[in-house]
Structure formats: structure tokens, C-alpha cells
SEKOL-36898 format. One record per residue (C-alpha): residue in three letters; x, y, z. Coordinates in steps of 0.02 Angstrom, whole numbers, plus 50000, padded with zeros to 5 digits. Layout:
<nodes>
alaXYZ...
</nodes>
This chain:
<nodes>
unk510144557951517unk508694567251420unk507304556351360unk507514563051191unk509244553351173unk508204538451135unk507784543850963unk509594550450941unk511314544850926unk513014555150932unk513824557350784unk515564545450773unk516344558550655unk516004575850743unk515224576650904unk514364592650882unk513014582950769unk511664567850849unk511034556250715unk509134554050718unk508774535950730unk507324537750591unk507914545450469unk509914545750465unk510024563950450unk511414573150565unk510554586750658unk511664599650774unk511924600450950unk511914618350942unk513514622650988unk515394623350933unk515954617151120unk515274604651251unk514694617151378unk513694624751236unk512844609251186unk510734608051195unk509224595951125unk508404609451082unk508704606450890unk508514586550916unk506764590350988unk506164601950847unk506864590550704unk505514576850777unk504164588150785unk504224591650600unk504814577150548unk504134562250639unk502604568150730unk502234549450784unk503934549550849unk503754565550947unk502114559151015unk502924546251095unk504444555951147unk503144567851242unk502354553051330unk504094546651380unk504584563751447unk503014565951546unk503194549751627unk504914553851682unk504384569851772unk502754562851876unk504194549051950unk505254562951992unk503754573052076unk503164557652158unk505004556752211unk505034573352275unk503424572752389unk503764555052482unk503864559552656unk505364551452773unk505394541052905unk505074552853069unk504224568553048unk505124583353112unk504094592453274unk503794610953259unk505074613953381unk506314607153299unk505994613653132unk505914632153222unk507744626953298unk508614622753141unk507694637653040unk508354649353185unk510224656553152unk511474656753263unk512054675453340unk513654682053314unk513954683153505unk513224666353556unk514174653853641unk514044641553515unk514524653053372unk516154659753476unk516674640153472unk516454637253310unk517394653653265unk518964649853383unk519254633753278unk519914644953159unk521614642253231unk521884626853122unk522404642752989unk523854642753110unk524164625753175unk523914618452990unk524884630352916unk523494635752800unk523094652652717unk521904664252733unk520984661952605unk520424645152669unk518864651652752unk518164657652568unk518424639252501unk516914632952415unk517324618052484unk517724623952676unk516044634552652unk514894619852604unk515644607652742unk515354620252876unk513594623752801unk513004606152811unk513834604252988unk512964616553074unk511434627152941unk511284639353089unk512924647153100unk513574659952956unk515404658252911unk516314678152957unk517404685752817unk519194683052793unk519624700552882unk518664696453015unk519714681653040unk521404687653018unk521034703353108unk519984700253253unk519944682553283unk521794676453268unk522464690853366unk521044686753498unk521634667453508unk523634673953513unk523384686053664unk522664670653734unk523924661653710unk525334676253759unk524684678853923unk524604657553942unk526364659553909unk526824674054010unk525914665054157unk527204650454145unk528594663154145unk528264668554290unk528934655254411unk530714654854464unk531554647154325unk533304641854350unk533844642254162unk533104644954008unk534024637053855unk533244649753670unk533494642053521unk533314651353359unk532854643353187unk532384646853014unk530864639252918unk529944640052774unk527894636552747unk527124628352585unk525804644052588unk527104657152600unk528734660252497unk529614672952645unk530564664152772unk530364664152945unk531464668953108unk530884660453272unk531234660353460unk530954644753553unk531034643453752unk531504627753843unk531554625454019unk531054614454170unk529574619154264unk529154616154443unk528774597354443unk530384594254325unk529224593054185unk530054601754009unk529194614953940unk529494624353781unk528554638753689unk528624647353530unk529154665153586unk528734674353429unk529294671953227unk529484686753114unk529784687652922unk531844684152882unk531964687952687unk533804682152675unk534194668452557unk534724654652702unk534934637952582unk536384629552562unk536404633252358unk536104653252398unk537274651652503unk538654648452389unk538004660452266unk538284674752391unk539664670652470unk540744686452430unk539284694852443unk538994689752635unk540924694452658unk540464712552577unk539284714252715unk540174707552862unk541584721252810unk540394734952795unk539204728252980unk537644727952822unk536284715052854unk535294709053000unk535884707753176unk535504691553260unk535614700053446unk534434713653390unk533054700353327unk533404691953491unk533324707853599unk531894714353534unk530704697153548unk531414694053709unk530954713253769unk529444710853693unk528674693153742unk529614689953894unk530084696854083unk531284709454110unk532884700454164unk534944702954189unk536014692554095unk537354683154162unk539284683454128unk538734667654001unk537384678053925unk538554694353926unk539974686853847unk538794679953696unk537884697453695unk539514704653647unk539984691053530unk538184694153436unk538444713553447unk540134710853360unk539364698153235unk538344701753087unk537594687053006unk536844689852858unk536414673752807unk535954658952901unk535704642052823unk535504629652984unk534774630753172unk535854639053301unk535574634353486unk536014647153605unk535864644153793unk535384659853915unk535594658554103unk534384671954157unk533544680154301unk531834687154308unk531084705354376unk532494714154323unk533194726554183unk534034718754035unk535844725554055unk536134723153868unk534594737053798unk534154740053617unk534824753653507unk533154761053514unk533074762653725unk534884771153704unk533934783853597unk533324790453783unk535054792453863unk535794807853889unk537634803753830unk538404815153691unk539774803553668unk538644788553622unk537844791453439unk536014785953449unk535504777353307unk533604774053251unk532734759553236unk531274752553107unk529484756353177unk528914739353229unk527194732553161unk525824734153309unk524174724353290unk523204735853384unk522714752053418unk522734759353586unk521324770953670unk521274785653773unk520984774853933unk522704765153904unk524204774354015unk525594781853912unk527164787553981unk527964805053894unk529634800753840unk531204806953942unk531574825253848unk533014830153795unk533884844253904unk533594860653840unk535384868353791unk535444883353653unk537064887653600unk536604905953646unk535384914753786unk533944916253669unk533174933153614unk533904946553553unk535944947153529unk535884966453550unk536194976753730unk534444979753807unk535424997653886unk535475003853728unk534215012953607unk533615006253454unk532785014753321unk531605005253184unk532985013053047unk534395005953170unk533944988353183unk533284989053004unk535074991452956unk535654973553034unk534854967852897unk535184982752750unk536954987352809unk537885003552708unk539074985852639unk537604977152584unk536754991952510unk538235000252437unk538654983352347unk536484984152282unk536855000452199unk538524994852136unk537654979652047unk535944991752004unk537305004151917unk538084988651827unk536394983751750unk535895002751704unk537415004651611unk537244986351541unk535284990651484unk535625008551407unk537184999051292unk535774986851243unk534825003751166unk533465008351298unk533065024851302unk532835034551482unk533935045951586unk534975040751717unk536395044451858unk537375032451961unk536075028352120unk537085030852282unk536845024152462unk535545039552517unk534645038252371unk534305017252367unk533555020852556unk532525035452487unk531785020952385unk531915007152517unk530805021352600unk529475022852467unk529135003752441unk528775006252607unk527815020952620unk526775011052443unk526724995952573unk525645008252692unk524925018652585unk523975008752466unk523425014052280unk523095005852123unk524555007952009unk526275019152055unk525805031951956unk524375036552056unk525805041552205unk526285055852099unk524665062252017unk524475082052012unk522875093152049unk521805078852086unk521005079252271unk521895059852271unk523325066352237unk524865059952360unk526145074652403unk527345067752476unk528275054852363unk528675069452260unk529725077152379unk530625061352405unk531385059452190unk530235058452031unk529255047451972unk530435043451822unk531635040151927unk530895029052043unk530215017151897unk532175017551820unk532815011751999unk531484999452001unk531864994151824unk533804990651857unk533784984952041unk535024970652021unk535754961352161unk536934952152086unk538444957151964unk537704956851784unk539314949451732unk539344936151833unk537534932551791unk538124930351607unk539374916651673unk538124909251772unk536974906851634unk538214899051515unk538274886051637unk536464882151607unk535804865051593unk537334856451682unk537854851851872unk538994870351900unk537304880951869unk536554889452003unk534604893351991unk534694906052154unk536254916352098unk535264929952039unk534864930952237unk536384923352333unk537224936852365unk535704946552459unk534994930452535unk536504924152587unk536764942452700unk534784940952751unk535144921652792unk536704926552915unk535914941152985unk534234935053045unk535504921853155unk536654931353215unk535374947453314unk534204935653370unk534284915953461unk532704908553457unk531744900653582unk531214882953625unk529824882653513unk530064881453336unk528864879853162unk529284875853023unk528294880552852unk528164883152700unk527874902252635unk527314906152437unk527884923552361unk526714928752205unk527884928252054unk527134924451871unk529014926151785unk529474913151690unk530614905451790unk531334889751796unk530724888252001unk528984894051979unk527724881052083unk525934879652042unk525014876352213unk523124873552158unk522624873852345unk523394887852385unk522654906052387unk524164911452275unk524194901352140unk525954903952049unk527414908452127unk529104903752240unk529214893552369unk530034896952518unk530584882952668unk530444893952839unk531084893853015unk530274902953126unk530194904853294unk528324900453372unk528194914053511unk528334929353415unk528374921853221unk530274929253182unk531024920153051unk532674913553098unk533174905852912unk532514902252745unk532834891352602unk532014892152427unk531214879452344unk532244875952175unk531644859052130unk532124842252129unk533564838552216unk533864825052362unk535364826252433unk535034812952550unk533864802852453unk532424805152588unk531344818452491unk531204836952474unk530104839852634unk531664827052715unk533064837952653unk532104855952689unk531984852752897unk533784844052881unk534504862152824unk533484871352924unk534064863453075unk535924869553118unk536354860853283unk538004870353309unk537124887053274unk535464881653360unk536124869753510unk535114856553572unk533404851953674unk532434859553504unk530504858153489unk530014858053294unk528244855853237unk527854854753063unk526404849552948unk526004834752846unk527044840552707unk528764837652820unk528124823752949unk528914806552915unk529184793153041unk531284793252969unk531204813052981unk530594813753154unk531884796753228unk533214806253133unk532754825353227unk532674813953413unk534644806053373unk535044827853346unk534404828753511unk532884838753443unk531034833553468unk529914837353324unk527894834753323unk526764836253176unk524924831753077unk525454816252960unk524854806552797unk524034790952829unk524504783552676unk526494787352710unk527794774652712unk528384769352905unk526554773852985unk525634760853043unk524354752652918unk523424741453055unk521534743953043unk521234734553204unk520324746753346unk520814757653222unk519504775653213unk518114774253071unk516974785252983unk515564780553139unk516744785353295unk516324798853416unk516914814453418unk518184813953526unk518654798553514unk520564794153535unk521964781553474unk523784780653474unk525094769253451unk526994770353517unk528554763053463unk530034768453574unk530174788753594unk528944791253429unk526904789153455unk525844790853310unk523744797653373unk522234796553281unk520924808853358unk519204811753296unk518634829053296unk517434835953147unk518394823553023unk520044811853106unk521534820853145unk523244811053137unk524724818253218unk526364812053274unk527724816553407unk529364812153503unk528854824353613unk527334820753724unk526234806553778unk524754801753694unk523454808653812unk523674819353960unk521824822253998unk521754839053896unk519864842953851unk519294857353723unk517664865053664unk516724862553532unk514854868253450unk513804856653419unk512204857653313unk510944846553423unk508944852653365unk509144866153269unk510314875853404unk512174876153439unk512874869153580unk514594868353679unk515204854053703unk516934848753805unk518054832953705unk519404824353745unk521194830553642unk522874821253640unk524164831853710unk525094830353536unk523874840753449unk523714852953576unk525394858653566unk525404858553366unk524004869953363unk524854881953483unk526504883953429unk526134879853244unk525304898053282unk526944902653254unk527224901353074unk525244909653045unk526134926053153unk527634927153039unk526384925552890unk525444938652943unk526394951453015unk527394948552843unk525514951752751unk525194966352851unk526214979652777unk527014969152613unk527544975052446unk526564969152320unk527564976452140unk527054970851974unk528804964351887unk529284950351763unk531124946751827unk530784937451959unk532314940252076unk531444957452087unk529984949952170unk531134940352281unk532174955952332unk530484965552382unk530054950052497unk531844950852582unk531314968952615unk529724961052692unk530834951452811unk532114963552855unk530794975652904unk529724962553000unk531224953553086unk531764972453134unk529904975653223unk529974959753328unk531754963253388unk531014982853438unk529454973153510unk530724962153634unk532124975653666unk530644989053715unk528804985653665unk528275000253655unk527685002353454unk526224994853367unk526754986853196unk525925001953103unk526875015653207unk528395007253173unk528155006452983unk527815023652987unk529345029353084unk530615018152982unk529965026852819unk530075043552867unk531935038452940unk532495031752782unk531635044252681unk532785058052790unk530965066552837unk530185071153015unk528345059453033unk527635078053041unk526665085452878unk527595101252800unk527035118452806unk525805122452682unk526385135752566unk525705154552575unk525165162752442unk526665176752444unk527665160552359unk526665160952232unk527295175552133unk527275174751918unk528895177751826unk529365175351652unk529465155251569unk531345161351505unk532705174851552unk532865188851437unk534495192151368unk535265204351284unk535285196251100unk533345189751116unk532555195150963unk530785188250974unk530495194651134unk528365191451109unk528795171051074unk530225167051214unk530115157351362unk527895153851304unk527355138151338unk525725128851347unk524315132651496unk524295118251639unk522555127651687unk521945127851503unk522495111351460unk521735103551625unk520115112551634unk519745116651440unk520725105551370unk521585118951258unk523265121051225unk523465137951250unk525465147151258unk525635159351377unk527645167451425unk527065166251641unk527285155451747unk527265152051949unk528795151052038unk528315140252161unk527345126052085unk528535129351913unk527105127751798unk526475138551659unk524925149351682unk523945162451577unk524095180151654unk522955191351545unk521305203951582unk520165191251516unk520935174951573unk521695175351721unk522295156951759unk523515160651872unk522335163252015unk521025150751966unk522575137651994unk523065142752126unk521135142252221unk521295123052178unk522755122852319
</nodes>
């Protein structure tokens, strides 16, 4: 207590005031609450009240700190040598033999029952401070994840040791606990048996988490809920739990007829929940297979009448390297439903318009221009105000023809293609139809029934409205086509593909990281030698069918297995790769490979020999769990890509520069065979991309199935040029283009014969009749020449015959030939 206190005394009615023992006055403690309490007030009411009573309060609080310096400085007993003062200043390292012990007795988190968070106790910090000053206490990760596991492989391989005699019978008994420190429930598997000298033995197989309600009172409570489940085979499966520790933490053996018989009793049973201990006794042998495998080994049999079914990824501690042997798993045999390639006779020859009519049959076209007249007829009854005929079959490939010829030929706006006495100017699209008339087609191209649209869109806002039936009707024949000419190969990629559309439309996507920013997106199948696209689906929002996810549900519809066959290869990126998606593709008989997320549900979390931020390049880590392995690989930043495909590592090594002192060097990694593959037949989907960006149509329009029907023109043309490239591979990309738009313009690839000047002739702007009366004003109409060069508008009555345009004829102007010269 503070010397002060001996002038003071607490107050009996509020304890935040002292009463001075001099003068009865209540002074306060400086505070509302204890913890706030001080004598700093008490002190400074005697100094200016009672200085003789502060003089002796400062000699009485003097005195009391020279006892507790002279305290301080009285030396002990023994004084301590400089050795020994040098010892117990030094710390302990990490690595040192007495630091290891004193870290191992952390198992007493395990044998105790104790949390984690025991090692940050204030308490449990202080105790091991004063035991041993030299040693510093590791984190509670460090714990959990290093030392733990360390002390439980010990103990494993102790286990597995013991094991290994010739045991005549083992007798497993499962049971169900709970721990103070944890509210899940635990499953465990015990092993009894007699060892050598007749001594019993018994070991703790393993214990994972069990979160069924197994108490007596829950039990009641669910009781038609647990007969729900038996009916339906819902809930856990005691013989899996069983299988899988026993596969896991003990010897390969056969079962006997006991262990048989109770194998198919469990495989019958589903119990999902238990409430007491069940003893079940196993007469096993060692060193050989387990006759009874899990669902997820069955995953690697070739048996189409045995439907594999997929198992949870199971939790692994640690991270394998590239120096740990990994076995590929057993592929699935490779059987398409059809020889792939092309479906079309290799004897026979195939022009670019011929194949490019798979795709634009006369049926499909003819039904285009029946829906195109439909909408002309439907926009001119709405008052807009242009010319226009029916478009037949001919004409809608003359204009097929010119997107592509604009695809080739490029020039800033359409106009431009049929701009007059200009040295830019382009002949030939006149020869072809008008200008008006193109930008009228291109105006009412329609591809499905404007009727039916108007049904369609009463429908909008409930479950019967279709978003893509603007486009069904094309996409549906482009869809059919693309599978029926060609069969793909082993190799496929899927990807996603974004057409520029700034419509407002109800499927528009905004992709920030994407080069084009707004626009549709499209789910592709391609195939990864030559980048032909075998189907499509677009992107309409979302809608889970299967309650997996849109990137889920996109591979699922892409992948036909009757159309396809089996024995598949898909690779995909991040956007698709889940660990459900990929366990799903390998029970389709299909193997699938592709970059993941970290941070995705079903990948494993563990951060133990893990890759960080300071591994070397190079540097490799993978984990497996039945046909699927998951690899981390550190190149310029980590790379983590899965497959059901391939082993881990395979000894693949690529090269890389390096930046060592100012200069760049080449420098040879190792690369898990995973990522190999994904960057070479991934290739696949950047081919289709950019033979599709080569020669694509790039129209400004605000109806968006317009943009959409100029991409399906994109495919049709590029799906024809790889099936040309396989039947006879004989045409670059750009010769073909060429040749398919003079076909469908009906034109030889050869320029026409420039016109002579004898065609050229003047004639009168009108006929003359008889009953013309102004004979000086008929037929005159305003100068091209004049208007171009003098910008005058000056009437003349001539005009050529051959380029149809008016022109001055007089002694002093003759514009006739100065046209003509500009030729």
C-alpha cells in the first residue's frame, strides 16, 4: 500500500472519495471505476494544505524506497561463474537436440486431448519460460503443421512395423466419441491382435470427423428420418469408412468367407446413425489385394456394365515433390463412335463453295430469305421508307459473298466499297447489287419468323421464354452440321469465345479482362489439332440445371458421349476445372486436364511442403487422390493444374531466359507432364480463335442476333477451310477466302476487261418522241464532271452510255472527255 494512505482513509459512503485524516474533507480518487483509481489528488491536497503533513509524508516515502533499493542490490548466496551466466544468456537453436525434445512433448495436445491453442496460453508460455529461459516456444502453426504430423508418421510407421508379422487374426472394432475441446464427433478404427510372444496388442488405426447425431435422445428425434435414408441408400457407409482406413493405414490383404459375408452385409447396409460401439471381427491375410475395393479403385476398370461412381477427395497432409514416384492412371480405351476426320469421300472433289454449303444449304438459306422477306414486309407496314423486292436464294449468296469479300478487303465504313471516281474507289461490289440494296438486306436479315418472335416475346419474363430464339433456328442447323461432316479427334479444348455486340440485350457480358469488352459469350468445342469447332453453346445467364455452376453445366453439354464415343481427352481452363467436374468427365469414360483456382471448393487447402513465394523456379508438387492429381509448379509465378489423365512428373524439362547480370540466359526446368499437355493441345482453342480472327466480319448493328448471324458465317466458312485443309491441303486460308467469294458471288477470281473507249459513245439523257414540245429542256440533267470538279450544278441533255452519267458536250466545255481521262 502507498505511504500516502497513512494520512488518508476511504470514504464508507462512496469509495471513489479518501477522507484526509486532518482535516475531514473528502478528496477524489480520481476516477469513476477501481482500475481508474490514483493518489495523485490525495498527494496534492497535502501539499497545499498541510505542508507539515506532506513533509513528513515525503520522509516516509523516501524511506520506503532506499529499503527497497537496498533490497534490490543484496547479493545471494553463490555467485554465478561467467560460464554459467554465458550458458543461461545463450538461446537454444531451433535444430538443437535439446530444443527438438522439448518440441516433441507437444504431443500431450494429443494424448490430453487439448487444443491448439494451448501453446499461446499465458500460462503454458510462462511455465515453459521459467523451465528452461533458453528455449523459445514455436507458433501454433508450427505445431499443428509440422510437428504433430512429424510425431504421427512416427508413430504410423511404429505401427506398420508391428503389422508386419504373421498375424493369425485381427479382431477391428469401430467406435464413436466425443472430446471436451471439440463439438464434431469422431469415427475410429481400433486393431486387436496377438503378437508373437502371445502378448495383446491394439492400435488406434486412424479417427476421422462423423457429424451424425449418434445420442440416444437424437436418436429418437430422427428416427423417421434415419428410415428416409435407409429407403433412399442416403448417409454414410460404414464399409466405406472401414475400407478406406484399412486401405490406407494397413497391408494389403484378402478377406475371408467371414470377412466377405460381412462386406456384403455392410455394402447392403447404410447406417446413418450410430449411437453405441460395434465390434466387428476380421480374419485376414497379409501381402495380398483386398478382394472387396473401393468405389473409387472401380473408377479404373474397364467394365461398361458397372457404373463408376466418384468419391470425395480425401484430405492429404502433405505435399509431394518431384522426386516422389507417381504412377499415370490406367486410360480409358480410346473408342469414337465414328473414324475421326472428315465424314465426306476423300475420292471426291470439293470446292470451298461446296463444303461451305454443309453448313449454308439452299433449305437453310431459302428458309433466311423467307424470314428476311417476312421482316421487310413487316418494317415497310411499320412506315419505313426504302425500296425493296423479295431477296431470293442467288441473291442472299451474292451477299454471303460480299461480307466476305468486306472480310478481305478491308475499309472504313461500307460506303467506301462503292465510292465513284476516287483512285480508292472498289469496282467490283458494284457489279455484284447496289449499295442500297445491300444496306436493305443487311437491315432485314432475320433468321427467325417475325411472327413467332412476337409470340416469343409475349412470353417474356416467365419460364416458356426463350432468350436464343431469335437464333435457334440457324444455330440449331450450324450446331448439327459442324457434327455430322467432321468426328473429331482425341484431343479436345474447350473455351470460351466473346463476339463484340453493344445491343442491348438481355445476354450481353461485360468481361473487364478481356480485349473485347461487351459482348456474347460463347461455350466452344473444338478440336485441338486443327482448332475446328465441333459445337457451341451461348452463354444466356444464370441457369444450373444441375446445381454445379455455369462452367459445370457448359462442359456437361458440350460433351455428347453417344455422338462423341468414349476414351475423350478435354482440357480446359480455370474457368471450367473443378475437382466434381473432372471425377464426373472420368465415370463418362473421358479424361479431362486443366489450370485450376486455388481457392476452389474440393482442392486441397494443406499448406504443408506446400510451394511459397521463395521456391525455385522449377520447383514441383502434386498431390493424388485415386485417378485425379492436383500439381503446383513454379515457373515465373506458381502454376496449378489438375488431371485424370497423366502422372505428376514424367521427367519433362523446358527452357526458360533468365536475367542473371545484366544478360539473358537459357535455362532448362523441370515441368509436370500435366502442364505440358495443357499448353499443347489447349493450342487448340487459340487456332480456332484465330483462324476465326483472320478473315472475320466485323458489321456495325444494334440487333444483336445480326451480330450473331455474321459470326455463324465466321464458322461456316472456317469449319469449311479445315475440312478442304484435311480432304486435300492444298489452299492457304487466304486463297480459299478468295475462291469461295468469287464462287458465291457467280464471278471468275480473274479481273474484267477494262472498257475501251469505243463504249464510251454520248447519246441523249431522254428519247425524243413525237409529242415532245420543249425539245431544248428534255432529258437535261445536272453535270457529274461539273459538280465533282467545280462544284457547279450545271444541266446539260448528254450523257455516256457506258458509265450512264450526265456530261457537258459543248465547244467550250467539253466534260465528256475530261471524265473519261479520269478512267
Amino acid at each position: 500500500m502507498a505511504v500516502v494512505w497513512q494520512y488518508f482513509t476511504v470514504s464508507e459512503k462512496d469509495q471513489r472519495f479518501a477522507v484526509c485524516n486532518t482535516c475531514s474533507i473528502e478528496i477524489s480518487r480520481g476516477g469513476a471505476v477501481r482500475k481508474s483509481f490514483n493518489t495523485t489528488n490525495l498527494i496534492g491536497h497535502l501539499k497545499s494544505r498541510h505542508e507539515a503533513v506532506y513533509g513528513d509524508y515525503l520522509q516516509a516515502d523516501q524511506k520506503r524506497k532506499n529499503e527497497a533499493a537496498k533490497k534490490a542490490q543484496t547479493p545471494g548466496k553463490t555467485q554465478t561463474s561467467i560460464d554459467m551466466a554465458f550458458e543461461k544468456a545463450k538461446q537454444l537453436p531451433p535444430d538443437s537436440a535439446k530444443a527438438k525434445q522439448i518440441t516433441n512433448k507437444v504431443e500431450f495436445i494429443a494424448l490430453d486431448e487439448q487444443p491448439f491453442s494451448e501453446v499461446e496460453d499465458v500460462g503454458f508460455r510462462s511455465l515453459i519460460k521459467f523451465m528452461e529461459p533458453r528455449y523459445t516456444l514455436p507458433s501454433r502453426r508450427h505445431f499443428a503443421e509440422v510437428c504433430l504430423p512429424e510425431i504421427h508418421n512416427i508413430v504410423a510407421t511404429h505401427i506398420h512395423e508391428l503389422l508386419a508379422y504373421d498375424i493369425a487374426a485381427i479382431s477391428f472394432t469401430t467406435d464413436i466419441w466425443s472430446s471436451d475441446v471439440s463439438p464434431v464427433s469422431m469415427l475410429s478404427l481400433t486393431a486387436q491382435w496377438v503378437d508373437k510372444d502371445f502378448n495383446l496388442v491394439k492400435a488406434v488405426l486412424h479417427s476421422q470427423e462423423f457429424a451424425e447425431d449418434w445420442t440416444r435422445d437424437g436418436e429418437r428425434a430422427h428416427h423417421t428420418e434415419r428410415k428416409r435414408q435407409r429407403s433412399d441408400r442416403a448417409g454414410p457407409y460404414l464399409h466405406d469408412v472401414f475400407e478406406e482406413i484399412l486401405e490406407e493405414n494397413g497391408p494389403e490383404r484378402t478377406s475371408t468367407s467371414v470377412s466377405q459375408q460381412l462386406g456384403i452385409f455392410l455394402a447392403e447396409t447404410t447406417i446413418p446413425r450410430v449411437y453405441q460401439t460395434h465390434v466387428h471381427p476380421f480374419s485376414v491375410r497379409k501381402k495380398q489385394k483386398l478382394e472387396y475395393r473401393r468405389d473409387s479403385e472401380r473408377l479404373f476398370e474397364d467394365d461398361s456394365d458397372k457404373k463408376p461412381v466418384a468419391k470425395r477427395a480425401k484430405k492429404t497432409l502433405s505435399w509431394k515433390a518431384e522426386t516422389d514416384a507417381d504412377m499415370t492412371p490406367k486410360p480409358w480405351r480410346f473408342l469414337p463412335a465414328r473414324e475421326p476426320g472428315p465424314q465426306l469421300s476423300l475420292a471426291d472433289s470439293h470446292s470451298p463453295l461446296s463444303l461451305f454449303r454443309l453448313f449454308f444449304s439452299e433449305t437453310t438459306v431459302s428458309n433466311l430469305c423467307h424470314n428476311t422477306n417476312a421482316q421487310a414486309a413487316r418494317s415497310l407496314a411499320k412506315g419505313r421508307k426504302y425500296s425493296w423486292t423479295d431477296v431470293s436464294v442467288g441473291e442472299m449468296y451474292c451477299y454471303i459473298g460480299l461480307v466476305f469479300y468486306m472480310a478481305a478487303v478491308k475499309m472504313s465504313s461500307i460506303a467506301d466499297y462503292w465510292r465513284q471516281h476516287s483512285i480508292f474507289s472498289m469496282p467490283f461490289p458494284a457489279t455484284v447489287m447496289s449499295r442500297d440494296r445491300y444496306r436493305t438486306i443487311s437491315w432485314n436479315v432475320h433468321l427467325s419468323h417475325p411472327d413467332a418472335d412476337k409470340e416469343n416475346d409475349k412470353k417474356r419474363g416467365k419460364a416458356e421464354h426463350d432468350r436464343l430464339f431469335r437464333i435457334k433456328p440457324l444455330m440449331d442447323t450450324i450446331r448439327l452440321v459442324c457434327k455430322a461432316f467432321y468426328h473429331p479427334k482425341r484431343n479436345l479444348a474447350v473455351n470460351e469465345r466473346f463476339v463484340a455486340c453493344r445491343a442491348n440485350a438481355e445476354m450481353a457480358r461485360y468481361m473487364k479482362a478481356k480485349p473485347t469488352k461487351v459482348g456474347f459469350k460463347f461455350f466452344v468445342l473444338t478440336d485441338s489439332s486443327n482448332g475446328y469447332t465441333v459445337d457451341l453453346s451461348v452463354h444466356t445467364g444464370k441457369s444450373f440445371p444441375t446445381g454445379h455452376g455455369i462452367s459445370y453445366d457448359a462442359v456437361m453439354s458440350l460433351l455428347d458421349k453417344k455422338v462423341l464415343g468414349s476414351g475423350y481427352h478435354v482440357y480446359m481452363d480455370d474457368f471450367y476445372t473443378s475437382p466434381k467436374l473432372l471425377t464426373d468427365l472420368f465415370a463418362m469414360k473421358f479424361g479431362a486436364c486443366g489450370t485450376y483456382r486455388d481457392y476452389r471448393r474440393g482442392f486441397p487447402q494443406s499448406a504443408f511442403n506446400s510451394l511459397t513465394k521463395t521456391s525455385t523456379r522449377g520447383s514441383i508438387r502434386w498431390i493424388r487422390d485415386g485417378p485425379l492429381v492436383c500439381v503446383k509448379w513454379m515457373d515465373k509465378k506458381e502454376v496449378s493444374v489438375c488431371s485424370t489423365i497423366h502422372a505428376a512428373f514424367k521427367g519433362h524439362r523446358v527452357k526458360r531466359k533468365v536475367k542473371a547480370k545484366d544478360t539473358w540466359k537459357t535455362k532448362i526446368f523441370p515441368c509436370p507432364a500435366p502442364v505440358i499437355a495443357y499448353n499443347h493441345h489447349m493450342a487448340g482453342a487459340d487456332l480456332s480463335d484465330q483462324l476465326l480472327e483472320y478473315y472475320t466480319v466485323k458489321h456495325k448493328t444494334m440487333k444483336w442476333y445480326r451480330k450473331v448471324f455474321l459470326h455463324f458465317l465466321d464458322i461456316a466458312a472456317t469449319n469449311a477451310f479445315i475440312l478442304h485443309k484435311e480432304l486435300h491441303g492444298n489452299m492457304t486460308r487466304k486463297e480459299f477466302m478468295e475462291q469461295l467469294t468469287a464462287e458465291l458471288c457467280g464471278v471468275s477470281q480473274k479481273a474484267a476487261p477494262k472498257q475501251t473507249s469505243s463504249d464510251h459513245v454520248p447519246v441523249p439523257g431522254a428519247e425524243l418522241t413525237s409529242d415532245v414540245r420543249n425539245i431544248a429542256t428534255t432529258g437535261r440533267r445536272i453535270c457529274a464532271h461539273c459538280k465533282a470538279v467545280f462544284g457547279k450544278k450545271q444541266q446539260t441533255p448528254w450523257k455516256c452510255q457506258a458509265c450512264d452519267v450526265q456530261l457537258c458536250l459543248q465547244l467550250n466545255r467539253n466534260c465528256f472527255q475530261e471524265w473519261h481521262k479520269c478512267l
